[in-house]
C-alpha positions as CSV (number, residue, x, y, z in Angstrom):
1,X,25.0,124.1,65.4
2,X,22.7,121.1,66.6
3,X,22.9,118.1,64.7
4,X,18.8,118.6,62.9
5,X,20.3,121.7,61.4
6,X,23.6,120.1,60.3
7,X,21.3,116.9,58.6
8,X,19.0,119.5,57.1
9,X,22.4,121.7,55.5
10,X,23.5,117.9,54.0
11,X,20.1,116.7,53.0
12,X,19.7,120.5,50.9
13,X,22.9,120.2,49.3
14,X,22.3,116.8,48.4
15,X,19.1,117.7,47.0
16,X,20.4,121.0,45.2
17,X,17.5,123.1,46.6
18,X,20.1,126.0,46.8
19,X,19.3,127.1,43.4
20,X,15.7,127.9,44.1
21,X,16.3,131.2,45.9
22,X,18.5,134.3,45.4
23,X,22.6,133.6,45.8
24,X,22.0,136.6,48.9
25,X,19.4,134.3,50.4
26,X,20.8,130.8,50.0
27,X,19.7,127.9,52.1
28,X,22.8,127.4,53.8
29,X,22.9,130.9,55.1
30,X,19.2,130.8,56.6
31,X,19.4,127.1,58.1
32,X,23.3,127.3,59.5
33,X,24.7,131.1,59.4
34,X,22.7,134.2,59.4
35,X,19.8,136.1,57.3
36,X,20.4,139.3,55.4
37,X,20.4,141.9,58.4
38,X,18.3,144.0,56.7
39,X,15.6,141.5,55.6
40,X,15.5,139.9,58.6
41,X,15.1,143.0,60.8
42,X,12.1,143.9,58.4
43,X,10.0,141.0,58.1
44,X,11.0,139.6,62.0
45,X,11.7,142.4,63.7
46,X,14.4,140.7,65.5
47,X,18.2,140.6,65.0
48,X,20.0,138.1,62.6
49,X,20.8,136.4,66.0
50,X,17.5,135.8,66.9
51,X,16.8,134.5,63.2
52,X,19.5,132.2,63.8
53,X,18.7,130.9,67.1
54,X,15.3,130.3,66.2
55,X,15.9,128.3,63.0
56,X,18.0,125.9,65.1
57,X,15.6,126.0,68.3
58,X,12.5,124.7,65.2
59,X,15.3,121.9,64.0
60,X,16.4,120.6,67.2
61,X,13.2,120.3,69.0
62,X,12.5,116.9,67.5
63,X,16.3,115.6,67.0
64,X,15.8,112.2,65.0
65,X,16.3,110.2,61.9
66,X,12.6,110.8,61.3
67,X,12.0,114.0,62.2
68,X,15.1,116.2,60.7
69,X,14.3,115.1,56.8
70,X,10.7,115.3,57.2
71,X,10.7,119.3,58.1
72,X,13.3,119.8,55.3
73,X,10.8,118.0,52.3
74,X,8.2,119.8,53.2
75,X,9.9,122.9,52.2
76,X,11.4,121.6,49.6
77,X,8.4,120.0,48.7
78,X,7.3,124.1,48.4
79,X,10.2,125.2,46.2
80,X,9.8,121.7,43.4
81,X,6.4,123.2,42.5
82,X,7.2,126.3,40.5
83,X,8.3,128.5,43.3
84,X,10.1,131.5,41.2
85,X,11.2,133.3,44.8
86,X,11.3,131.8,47.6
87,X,11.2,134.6,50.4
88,X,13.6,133.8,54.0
89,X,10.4,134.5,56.2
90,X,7.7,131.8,54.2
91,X,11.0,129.2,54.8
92,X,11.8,130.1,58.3
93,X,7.7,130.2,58.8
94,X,7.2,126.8,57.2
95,X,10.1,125.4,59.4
96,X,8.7,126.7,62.8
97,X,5.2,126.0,62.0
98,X,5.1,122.1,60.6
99,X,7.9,121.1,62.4
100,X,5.1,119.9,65.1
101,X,3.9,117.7,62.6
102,X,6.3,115.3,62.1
103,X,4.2,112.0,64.1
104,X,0.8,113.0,62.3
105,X,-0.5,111.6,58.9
106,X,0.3,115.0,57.2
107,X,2.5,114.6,54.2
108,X,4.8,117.2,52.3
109,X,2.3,117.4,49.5
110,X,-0.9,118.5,51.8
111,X,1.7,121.2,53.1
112,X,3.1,122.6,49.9
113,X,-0.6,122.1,48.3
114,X,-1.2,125.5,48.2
115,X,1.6,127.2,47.2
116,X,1.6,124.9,43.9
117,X,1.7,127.2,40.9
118,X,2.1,130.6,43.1
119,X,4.9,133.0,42.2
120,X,5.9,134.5,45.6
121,X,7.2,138.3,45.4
122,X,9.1,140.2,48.3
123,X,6.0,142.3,48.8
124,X,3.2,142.3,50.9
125,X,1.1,141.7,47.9
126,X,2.5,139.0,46.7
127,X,2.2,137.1,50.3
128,X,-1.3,138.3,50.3
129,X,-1.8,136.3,47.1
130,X,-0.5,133.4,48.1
131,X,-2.6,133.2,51.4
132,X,-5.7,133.7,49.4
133,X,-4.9,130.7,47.1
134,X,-8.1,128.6,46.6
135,X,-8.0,125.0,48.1
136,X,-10.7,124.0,46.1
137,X,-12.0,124.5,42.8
138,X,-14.7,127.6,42.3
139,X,-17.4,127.6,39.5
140,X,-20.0,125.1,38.2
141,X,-23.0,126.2,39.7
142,X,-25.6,123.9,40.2
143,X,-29.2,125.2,39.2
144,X,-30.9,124.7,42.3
145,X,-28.3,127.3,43.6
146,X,-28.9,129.7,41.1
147,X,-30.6,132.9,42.1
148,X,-32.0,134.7,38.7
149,X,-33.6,131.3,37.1
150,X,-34.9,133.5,34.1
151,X,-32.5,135.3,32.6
152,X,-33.3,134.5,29.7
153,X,-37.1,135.4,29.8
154,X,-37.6,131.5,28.8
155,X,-40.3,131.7,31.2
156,X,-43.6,133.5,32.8
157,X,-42.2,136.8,34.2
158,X,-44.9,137.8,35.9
159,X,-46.2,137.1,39.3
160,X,-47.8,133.6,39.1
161,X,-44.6,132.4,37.1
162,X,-42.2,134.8,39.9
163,X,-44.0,132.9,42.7
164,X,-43.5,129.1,41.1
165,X,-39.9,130.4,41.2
166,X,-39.9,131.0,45.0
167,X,-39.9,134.9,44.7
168,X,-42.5,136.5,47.4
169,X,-42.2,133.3,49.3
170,X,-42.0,134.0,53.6
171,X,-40.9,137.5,52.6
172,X,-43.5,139.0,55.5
173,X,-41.5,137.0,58.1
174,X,-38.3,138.5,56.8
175,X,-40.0,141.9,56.8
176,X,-41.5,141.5,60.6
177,X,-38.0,140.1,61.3
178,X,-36.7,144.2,61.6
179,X,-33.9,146.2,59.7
180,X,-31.2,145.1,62.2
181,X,-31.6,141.1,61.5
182,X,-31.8,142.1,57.9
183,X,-28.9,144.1,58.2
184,X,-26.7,141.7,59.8
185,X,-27.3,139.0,57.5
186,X,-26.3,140.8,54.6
187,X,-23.1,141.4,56.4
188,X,-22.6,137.7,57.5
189,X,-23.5,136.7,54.1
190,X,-20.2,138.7,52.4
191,X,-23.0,140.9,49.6
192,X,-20.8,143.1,47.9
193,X,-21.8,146.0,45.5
194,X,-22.5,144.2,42.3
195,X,-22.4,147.8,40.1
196,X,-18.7,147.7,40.2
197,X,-17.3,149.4,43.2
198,X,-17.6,145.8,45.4
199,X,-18.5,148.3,48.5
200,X,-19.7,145.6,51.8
201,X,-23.9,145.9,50.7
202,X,-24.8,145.8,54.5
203,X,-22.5,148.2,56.1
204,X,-24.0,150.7,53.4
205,X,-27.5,149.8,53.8
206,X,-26.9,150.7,57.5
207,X,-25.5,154.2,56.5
208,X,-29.2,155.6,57.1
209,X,-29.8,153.9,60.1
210,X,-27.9,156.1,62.2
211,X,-28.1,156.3,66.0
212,X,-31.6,158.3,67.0
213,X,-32.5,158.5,63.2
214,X,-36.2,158.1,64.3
215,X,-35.9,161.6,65.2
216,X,-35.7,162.9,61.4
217,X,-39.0,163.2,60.4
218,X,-37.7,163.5,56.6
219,X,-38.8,160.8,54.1
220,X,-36.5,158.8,53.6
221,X,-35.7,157.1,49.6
222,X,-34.0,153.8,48.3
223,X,-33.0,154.5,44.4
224,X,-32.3,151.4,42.3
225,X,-29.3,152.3,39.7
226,X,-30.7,150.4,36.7
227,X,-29.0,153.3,33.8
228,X,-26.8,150.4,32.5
229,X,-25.0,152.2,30.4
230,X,-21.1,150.9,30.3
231,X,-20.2,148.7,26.9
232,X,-20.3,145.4,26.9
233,X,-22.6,145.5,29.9
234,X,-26.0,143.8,29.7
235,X,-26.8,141.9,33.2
236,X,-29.1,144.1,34.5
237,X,-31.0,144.5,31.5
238,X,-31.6,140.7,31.8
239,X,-33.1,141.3,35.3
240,X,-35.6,143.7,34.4
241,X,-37.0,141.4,31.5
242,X,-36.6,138.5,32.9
243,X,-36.9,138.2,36.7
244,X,-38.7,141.8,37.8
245,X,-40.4,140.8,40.8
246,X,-37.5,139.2,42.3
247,X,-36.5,142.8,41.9
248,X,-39.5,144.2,43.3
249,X,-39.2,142.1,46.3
250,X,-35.9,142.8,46.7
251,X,-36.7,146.9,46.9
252,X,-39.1,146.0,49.6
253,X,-36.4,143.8,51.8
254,X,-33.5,146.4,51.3
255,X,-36.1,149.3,51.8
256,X,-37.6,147.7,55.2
257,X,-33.7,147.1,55.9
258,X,-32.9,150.8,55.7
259,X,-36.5,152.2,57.1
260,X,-37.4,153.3,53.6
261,X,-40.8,154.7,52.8
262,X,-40.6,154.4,49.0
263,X,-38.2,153.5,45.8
264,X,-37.4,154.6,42.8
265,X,-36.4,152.7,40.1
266,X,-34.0,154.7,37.6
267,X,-34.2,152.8,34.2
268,X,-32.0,153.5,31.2
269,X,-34.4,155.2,28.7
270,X,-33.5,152.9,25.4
271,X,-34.8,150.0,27.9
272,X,-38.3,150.2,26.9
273,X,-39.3,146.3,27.0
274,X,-37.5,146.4,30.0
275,X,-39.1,149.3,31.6
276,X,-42.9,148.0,30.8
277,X,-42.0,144.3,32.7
278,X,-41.1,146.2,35.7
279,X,-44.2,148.0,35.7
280,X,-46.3,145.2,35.1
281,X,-44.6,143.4,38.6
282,X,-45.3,146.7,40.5
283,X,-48.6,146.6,39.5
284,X,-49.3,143.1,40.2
285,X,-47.8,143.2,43.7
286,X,-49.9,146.3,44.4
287,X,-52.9,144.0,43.2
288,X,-51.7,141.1,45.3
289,X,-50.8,143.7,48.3
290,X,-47.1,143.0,48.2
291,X,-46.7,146.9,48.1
292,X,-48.3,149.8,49.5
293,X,-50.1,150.0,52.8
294,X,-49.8,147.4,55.3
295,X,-47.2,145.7,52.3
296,X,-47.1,142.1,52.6
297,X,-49.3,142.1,55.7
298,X,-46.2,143.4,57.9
299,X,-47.5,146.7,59.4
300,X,-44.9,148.1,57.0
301,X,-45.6,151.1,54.0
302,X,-44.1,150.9,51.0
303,X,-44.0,152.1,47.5
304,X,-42.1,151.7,44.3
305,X,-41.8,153.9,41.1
306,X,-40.0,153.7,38.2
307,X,-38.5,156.7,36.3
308,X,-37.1,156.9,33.1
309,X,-34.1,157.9,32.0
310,X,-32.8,159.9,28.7
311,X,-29.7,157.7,27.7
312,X,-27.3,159.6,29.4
313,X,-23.9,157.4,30.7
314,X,-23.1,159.9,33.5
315,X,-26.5,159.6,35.3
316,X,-25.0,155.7,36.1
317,X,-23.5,157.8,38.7
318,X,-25.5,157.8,41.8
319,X,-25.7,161.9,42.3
320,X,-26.3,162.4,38.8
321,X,-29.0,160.1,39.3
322,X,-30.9,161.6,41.7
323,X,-30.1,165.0,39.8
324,X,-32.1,163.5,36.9
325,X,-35.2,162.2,39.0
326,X,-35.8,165.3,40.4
327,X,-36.0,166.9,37.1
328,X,-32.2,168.5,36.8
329,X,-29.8,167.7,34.0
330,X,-27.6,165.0,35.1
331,X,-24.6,166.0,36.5
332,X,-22.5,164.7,39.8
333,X,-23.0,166.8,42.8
334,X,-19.8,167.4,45.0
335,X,-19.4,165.5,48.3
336,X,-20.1,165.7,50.8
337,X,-22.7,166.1,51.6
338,X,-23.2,162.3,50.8
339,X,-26.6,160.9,49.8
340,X,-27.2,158.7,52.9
341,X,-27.6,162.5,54.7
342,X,-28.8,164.8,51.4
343,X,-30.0,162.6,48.9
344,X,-33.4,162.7,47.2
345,X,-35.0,165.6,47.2
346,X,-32.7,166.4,49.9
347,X,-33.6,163.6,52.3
348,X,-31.5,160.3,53.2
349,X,-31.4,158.0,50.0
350,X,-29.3,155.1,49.4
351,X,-28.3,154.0,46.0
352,X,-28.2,150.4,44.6
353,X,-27.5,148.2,41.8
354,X,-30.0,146.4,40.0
355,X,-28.4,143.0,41.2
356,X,-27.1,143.9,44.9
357,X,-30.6,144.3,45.7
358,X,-32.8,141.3,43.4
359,X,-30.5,138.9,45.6
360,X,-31.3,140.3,48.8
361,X,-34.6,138.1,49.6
362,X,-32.9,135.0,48.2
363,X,-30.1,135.8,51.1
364,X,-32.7,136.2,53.8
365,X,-34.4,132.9,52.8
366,X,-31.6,130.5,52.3
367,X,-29.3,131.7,55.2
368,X,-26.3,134.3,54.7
369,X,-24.3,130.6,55.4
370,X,-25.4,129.3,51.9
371,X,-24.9,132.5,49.9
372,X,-21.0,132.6,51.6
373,X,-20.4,129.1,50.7
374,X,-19.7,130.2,47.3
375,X,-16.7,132.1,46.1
376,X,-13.0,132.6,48.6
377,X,-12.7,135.0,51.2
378,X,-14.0,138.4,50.9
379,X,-15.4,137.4,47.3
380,X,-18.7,135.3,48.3
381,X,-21.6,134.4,46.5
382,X,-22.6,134.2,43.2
383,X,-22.6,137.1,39.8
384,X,-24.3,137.3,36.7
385,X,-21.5,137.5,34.0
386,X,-22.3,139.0,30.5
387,X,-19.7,137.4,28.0
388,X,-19.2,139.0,25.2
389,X,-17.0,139.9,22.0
390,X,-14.5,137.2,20.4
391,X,-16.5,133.3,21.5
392,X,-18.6,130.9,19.9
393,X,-21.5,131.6,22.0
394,X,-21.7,135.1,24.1
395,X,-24.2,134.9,26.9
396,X,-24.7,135.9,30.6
397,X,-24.8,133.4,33.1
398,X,-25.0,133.1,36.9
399,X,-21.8,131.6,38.0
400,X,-19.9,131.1,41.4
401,X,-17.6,134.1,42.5
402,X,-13.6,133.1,42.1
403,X,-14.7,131.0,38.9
404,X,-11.1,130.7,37.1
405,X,-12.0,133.3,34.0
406,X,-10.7,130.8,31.4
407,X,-13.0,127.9,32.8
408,X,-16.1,130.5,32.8
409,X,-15.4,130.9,29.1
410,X,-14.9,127.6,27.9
411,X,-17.4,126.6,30.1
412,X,-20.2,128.7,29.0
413,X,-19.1,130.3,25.8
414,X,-17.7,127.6,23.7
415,X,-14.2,128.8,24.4
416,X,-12.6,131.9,22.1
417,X,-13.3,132.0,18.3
418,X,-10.7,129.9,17.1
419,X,-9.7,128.2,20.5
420,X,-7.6,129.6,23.2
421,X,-4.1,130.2,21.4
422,X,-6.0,132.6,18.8
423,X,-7.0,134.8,22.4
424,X,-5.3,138.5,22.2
425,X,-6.8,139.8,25.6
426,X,-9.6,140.3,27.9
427,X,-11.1,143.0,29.8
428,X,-12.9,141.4,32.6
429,X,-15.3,144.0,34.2
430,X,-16.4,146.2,31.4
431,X,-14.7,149.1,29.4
432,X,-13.6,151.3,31.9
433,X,-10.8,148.1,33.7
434,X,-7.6,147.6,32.0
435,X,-6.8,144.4,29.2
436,X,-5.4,141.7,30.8
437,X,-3.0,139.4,28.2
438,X,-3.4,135.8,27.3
439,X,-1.0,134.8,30.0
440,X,-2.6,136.6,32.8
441,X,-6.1,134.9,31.6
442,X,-5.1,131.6,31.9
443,X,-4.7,132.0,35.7
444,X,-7.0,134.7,37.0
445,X,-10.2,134.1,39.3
446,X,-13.1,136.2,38.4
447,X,-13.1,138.5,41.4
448,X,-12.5,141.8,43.6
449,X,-9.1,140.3,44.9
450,X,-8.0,138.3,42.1
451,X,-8.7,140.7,39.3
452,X,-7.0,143.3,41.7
453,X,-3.4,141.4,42.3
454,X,-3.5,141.3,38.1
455,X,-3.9,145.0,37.7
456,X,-7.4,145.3,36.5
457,X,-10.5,144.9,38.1
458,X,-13.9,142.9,38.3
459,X,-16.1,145.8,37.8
460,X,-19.4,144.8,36.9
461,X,-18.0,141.5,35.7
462,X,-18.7,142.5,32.3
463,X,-16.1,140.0,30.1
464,X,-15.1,141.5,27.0
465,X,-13.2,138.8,24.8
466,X,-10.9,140.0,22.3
467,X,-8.9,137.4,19.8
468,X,-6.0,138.1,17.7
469,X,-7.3,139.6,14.7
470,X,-8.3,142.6,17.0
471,X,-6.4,145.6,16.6
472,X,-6.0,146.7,20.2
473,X,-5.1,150.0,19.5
474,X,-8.1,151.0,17.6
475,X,-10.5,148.9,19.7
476,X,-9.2,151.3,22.8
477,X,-9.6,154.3,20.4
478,X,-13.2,153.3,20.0
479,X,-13.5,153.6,23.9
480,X,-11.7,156.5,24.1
481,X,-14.7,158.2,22.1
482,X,-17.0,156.5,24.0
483,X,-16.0,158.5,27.1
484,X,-15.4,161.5,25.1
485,X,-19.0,161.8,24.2
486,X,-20.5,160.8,27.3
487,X,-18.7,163.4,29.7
488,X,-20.9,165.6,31.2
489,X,-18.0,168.2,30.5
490,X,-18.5,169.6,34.4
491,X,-15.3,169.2,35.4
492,X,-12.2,170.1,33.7
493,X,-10.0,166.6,34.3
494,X,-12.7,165.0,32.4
495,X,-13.9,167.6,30.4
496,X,-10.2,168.1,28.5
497,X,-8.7,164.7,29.2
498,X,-11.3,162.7,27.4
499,X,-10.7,165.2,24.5
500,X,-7.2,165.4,24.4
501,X,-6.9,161.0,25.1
502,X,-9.4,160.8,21.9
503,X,-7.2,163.1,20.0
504,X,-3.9,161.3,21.3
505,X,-5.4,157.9,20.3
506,X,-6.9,158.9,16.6
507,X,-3.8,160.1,15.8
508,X,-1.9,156.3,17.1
509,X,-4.8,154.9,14.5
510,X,-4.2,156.9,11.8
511,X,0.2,156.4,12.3
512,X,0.8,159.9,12.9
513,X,1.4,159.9,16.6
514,X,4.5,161.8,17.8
515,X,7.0,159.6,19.8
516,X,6.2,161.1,22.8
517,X,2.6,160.1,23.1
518,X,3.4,156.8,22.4
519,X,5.9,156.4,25.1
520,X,3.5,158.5,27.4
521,X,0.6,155.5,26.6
522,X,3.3,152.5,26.9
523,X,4.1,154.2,30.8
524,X,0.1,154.5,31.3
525,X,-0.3,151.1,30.4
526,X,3.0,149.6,32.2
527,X,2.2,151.4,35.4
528,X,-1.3,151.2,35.7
């Protein structure tokens, strides 16, 4: 054993940073003896030899009275800030890697910076969440980077007041710039769904752009999903009343991007205000000859529609959708056929949510740079939240993806009715994610990865605030009827299971649930 790894043993001991990990994974095992052979093997590949030999090889390189203590504080550093498991391969990796570091300005805190606060797991989720810890802090968007600057219908929304805004501003050089360049910045710029799947936005606006696709002489359709239908969601809606042309504009971008010849706007049918603002921007760009032939002056035909819809919650799915444009009742077709290949009226069709696509010239103007400045990795940009249920002042508001969800609350909703101990639970994307408790509030980031680790989901970032004088059972009951009602009854999973879950949960509300079902919901819950 060299004499780094025999300071290191002493300075640990000294210290007491054995207790910070497992008895089977003490520090004196992985800095003098051997790992767990099974452990090692999985994480390393390599033999408990190898482990070994390389933990000395790390400690020797730089044999000194500088050298030896500095390696061992930085990982100890690590384990004094609330690290609950401390896995072998972080220590051994930790130990390799900034043992090079020892004559630079780095100090023990920049290293164990961001593992502060993280609960490791041996699991490759766990690690994942650790690696994605922010290094800054997300949230507090400034209003100059704020892309839907009426939300709240405070101002002109049509196209004299769209245009003072910056809407229809260069968009014929984006248009002349071709499908591929508007393509690829959508990809570079990190656009995910914003209707609640989070699907990449420019891989599947380049579904219908298949190799030789000039050869298919069939139209070919963008649909904009605007059935908002889900409770507690409301952003869309804002959109549409608020900010239609950026919508408009946005339909011509994405359609030029996927060689479309027209739109169709699908609008829930109690959104009648809602409906007549879109309208009026259609008509005024046709008027200002945004739209139609030769639309924007780009060479490039265009049109845009907008269809209303009866109410119905299922036709928020994108083949039910189409089913009800074309004049069916709104059901879900089986796939495939998928609607990139047999959409519309059986031609190539993409579908998109209200918001995916009203961002879309904002993105081409400022630079697909600026929009993934905002928000970690694989969660850029910025989302409208719509806040609602148990705080002093619900609302939607444009905020910064990975915005902690406690901080967007008390931020922008006055904090929960009767401050933050009186909080029961939230459900973060709309009705159809999981609760999240109090706890896991207090530390979750408001996005796809986030939100995921913590067992729900973002969805369509619809926050549903509940405090304690909620009764949790019946406030899932009322959801449970929700569904229930809405199923289109077409297939029998759905058809029976909403039934039988509205049943299962009337009876927990009235008391007269048998045993059984509540165990059954308890494992639901616990396992979801």
């Amino acid at each position: 054993m060299s004499t780094a790894t025999a300071k290191s043993i002493a300075w640990l001991e000294l210290k007491g940073i054995a207790q910070c990990v497992p008895e089977r994974a003490q520090w004196l095992k992985l800095m003098g003896q051997t790992w767990p052979q099974q452990q090692a093997r999985r994480l390393h590949n390599a033999s408990p030899e190898k482990v070994r030999r390389g933990v000395e090889r790390s400690s020797s390189q730089r044999d000194d009275e500088h050298h030896v203590p500095r390696v061992v504080k930085i990982a100890a550093a690590c384990s004094s800030h609330s690290l609950q498991y401390v896995m072998p391969s972080l220590l051994f990796s930790l130990v390799r890697r900034w043992s090079r570091l020892a004559d630079d300005e780095t100090s023990s805190a920049d290293v164990a910076r961001p593992f502060r606060g993280a609960k490791l797991r041996n699991n490759a989720r766990g690690l994942a969440t650790v690696t994605d810890t922010p290094v800054r802090r997300y949230g507090g968007l400034k209003d100059q980077d704020r892309i839907f600057t009426n939300a709240y219908c405070r101002h002109d929304h049509g196209i004299k007041g769209a245009q003072s805004r910056g809407d229809w501003h260069k968009t014929k050089e984006i248009l002349l710039k071709g499908d591929a360049w508007i393509i690829q910045t959508i990809k570079d710029s990190g656009l995910r769904g914003r209707g609640g799947a989070g699907f990449p936005s420019g891989l599947k606006w380049s579904f219908m752009n298949k190799p030789n696709w000039q050869a298919d002489k069939r139209p070919r359709y963008l649909v904009i999903n605007a059935d908002e239908g889900e409770p507690g969601t409301c952003k869309d809606r804002e959109i549409l009343r608020g900010d239609p042309h950026k919508l408009i504009e946005g339909c011509l971008v994405a359609g030029r991007a996927m060689n479309a010849s027209a739109a169709y706007i699908y609008i829930r049918g109690e959104f009648y205000q809602e409906a007549s603002h879109v309208q009026q921007a259609i008509n005024e760009a046709y008027a200002a000859g945004f739209l139609g032939k030769n639309a924007c002056g780009s060479g490039y035909d265009f049109d845009v529609y907008v269809h209303r819809g009866a109410g119905a919650y299922i036709c928020g799915e994108e083949t039910a959708l189409i089913e009800s444009i074309e004049g069916k009742q709104g059901k879900p077709r089986l796939k495939p056929p998928f609607p990139a290949d047999v959409g519309l009226f059986g031609c190539p069709t993409t579908v998109a949510n209200v918001e995916t696509v009203a961002v879309a010239p904002t993105i081409c103007r400022r630079g697909s740079a600026w929009f993934a400045g905002f928000g970690r990795a694989r969660n850029e940009g910025t989302k409208l939240y719509c806040i609602s249920g148990h705080v002093n002042n619900p609302c939607v508001v444009e905020e910064e993806m990975s915005i902690p969800l406690k901080e967007l609350i008390e931020r922008h909703c006055g904090g929960v009715r009767g401050g933050w101990d009186n909080l029961l639970g939230i459900i973060p994307g709309g009705s159809s994610v999981p609760v999240i408790p109090k706890d896991v509030c207090a530390e979750v980031l408001m996005d796809y990865d986030s939100l995921k680790d913590a067992q729900t989901g973002l969805g369509t970032g619809a926050v549903i605030v509940m405090d304690k004088s909620t009764d949790i059972v019946s406030a899932i009951a009322r959801f449970a009827d929700f569904y229930k009602h809405e199923s289109c009854g077409q297939c029998t999973p759905c058809r029976e299971g909403t039934t039988w879950m509205k049943k299962m949960m009337d009876r927990m509300v009235e008391g007269r649930a048998h045993e059984r079902e509540m165990l059954l919901e308890w494992y639901s819950v616990s396992t979801t």
